[in-house]
N, C-alpha and C positions, 0 to 999 in steps of 0.2 A: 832396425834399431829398437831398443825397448826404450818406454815413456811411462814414464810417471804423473798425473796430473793430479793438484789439490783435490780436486773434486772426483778421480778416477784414479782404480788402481793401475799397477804395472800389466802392459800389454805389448805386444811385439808389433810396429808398425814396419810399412815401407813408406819410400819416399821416393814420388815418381820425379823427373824433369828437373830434379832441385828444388822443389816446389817445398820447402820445408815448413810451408806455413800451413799446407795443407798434406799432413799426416794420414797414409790408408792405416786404419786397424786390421790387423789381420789373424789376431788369435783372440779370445772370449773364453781367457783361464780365470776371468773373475768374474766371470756377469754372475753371478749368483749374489755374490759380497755383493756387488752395487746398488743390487735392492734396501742393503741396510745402511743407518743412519753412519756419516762418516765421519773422524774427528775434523777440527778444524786445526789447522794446522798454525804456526808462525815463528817468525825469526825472530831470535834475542841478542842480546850481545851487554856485553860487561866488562870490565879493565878485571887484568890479572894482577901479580903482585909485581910484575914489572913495568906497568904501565899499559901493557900492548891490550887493545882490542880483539876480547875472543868472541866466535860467533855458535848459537847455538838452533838448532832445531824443535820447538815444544808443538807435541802434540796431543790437544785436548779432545776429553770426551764431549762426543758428539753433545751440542745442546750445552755445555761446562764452560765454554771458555770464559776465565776471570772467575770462578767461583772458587771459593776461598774453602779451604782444608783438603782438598784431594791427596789420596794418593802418591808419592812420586816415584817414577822408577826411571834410573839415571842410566839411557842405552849408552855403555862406551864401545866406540869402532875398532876395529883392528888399524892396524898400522906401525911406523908411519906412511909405510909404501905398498901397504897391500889392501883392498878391501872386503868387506864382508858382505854375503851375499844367501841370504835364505828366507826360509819358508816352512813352512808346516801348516799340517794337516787336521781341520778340525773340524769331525762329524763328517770325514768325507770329502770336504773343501778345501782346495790347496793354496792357503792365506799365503803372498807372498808378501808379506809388509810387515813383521813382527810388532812393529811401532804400535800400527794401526790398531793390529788384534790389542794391546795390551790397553790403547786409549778406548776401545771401543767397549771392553772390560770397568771402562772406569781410573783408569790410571791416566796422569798426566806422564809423558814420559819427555824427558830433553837428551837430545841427542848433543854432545859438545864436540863441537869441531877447532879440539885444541890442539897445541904447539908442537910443532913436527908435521902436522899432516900440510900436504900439497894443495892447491887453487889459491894461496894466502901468500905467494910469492918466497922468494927465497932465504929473507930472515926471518921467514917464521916460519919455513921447513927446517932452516938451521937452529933454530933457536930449544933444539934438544942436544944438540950437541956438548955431550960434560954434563946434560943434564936430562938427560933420556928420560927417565922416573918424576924427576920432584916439578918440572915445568908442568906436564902434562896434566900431572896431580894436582896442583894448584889451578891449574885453568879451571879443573874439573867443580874441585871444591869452592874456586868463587864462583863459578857459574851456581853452587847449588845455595851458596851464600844470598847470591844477585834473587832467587827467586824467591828464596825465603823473605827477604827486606822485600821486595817490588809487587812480586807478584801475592805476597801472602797463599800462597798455594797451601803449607803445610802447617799445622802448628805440634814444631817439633822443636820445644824448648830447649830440648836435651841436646842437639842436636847442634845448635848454635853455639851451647858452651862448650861442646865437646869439638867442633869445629876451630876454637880461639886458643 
């Protein structure tokens, strides 16, 4: 299985006996990365224009979290039924976490995990249906609303009136 942990990138474990608590690593495609400082990561969440609770992904630069004007760069996932999955290569290193490279750059990045996509049960994988576009869009745009009011991450005036 591949694992992801806060504190450690993607590696490929086994799992012996069903012992799931105790994970062998068995690839070391990022010990290099590990040596360097890593964002902190956390979960958001904000009401859409229909009420529903959407949840989101932020991941700050290392040493950042809560610091006011960074950066944002808004990762949207594929879907609603497929996911996304890559990596790139830099100086050599094969960063599997784009998020990471981009907070670790200095960006705040939030991933939203809006309306249509799956683990959120089934009115709120249906909840694109008739409206494939404008839901997901809206998820998107309060979530960047949510961060602007809450988190004060950006001061991007323009942005708020041009958002209304």
């Amino acid at each position: 299985m591949s694992m992801t942990k806060t504190d450690r990138f993607e590696e490929v474990y086994i799992i012996k006996d069903n012992d799931y608590k105790n994970p062998i690593r068995i690839t070391n495609f990022n010990t290099r990365l590990e040596k360097y400082p890593k964002p902190e990561i956390e979960t958001v969440s904000w009401t859409n224009s229909n009420g529903d609770s959407i949840e989101g992904i932020l991941f700050w630069p290392p040493s950042k979290k809560n610091s006011k004007n960074l950066p944002l760069v808004v990762d949207i996932h594929g879907g609603p039924t497929s996911m996304r999955v890559e990596s790139t290569n830099l100086n050599g290193m094969q960063y599997y976490y784009y998020a990471s490279l981009l907070a670790s750059k200095g960006f705040v990045v939030m991933q939203p995990n809006y309306s249509g996509g799956t683990g959120y049960g089934d009115k709120f994988t249906q909840n694109i249906i008739g409206s494939a576009i404008t839901n997901p869009t809206d998820d998107i745009i309060k979530g960047v609303e949510y961060l602007i009011r809450e988190k004060v991450l950006i001061e991007l005036e323009w942005l708020c009136k041009y958002l209304k």
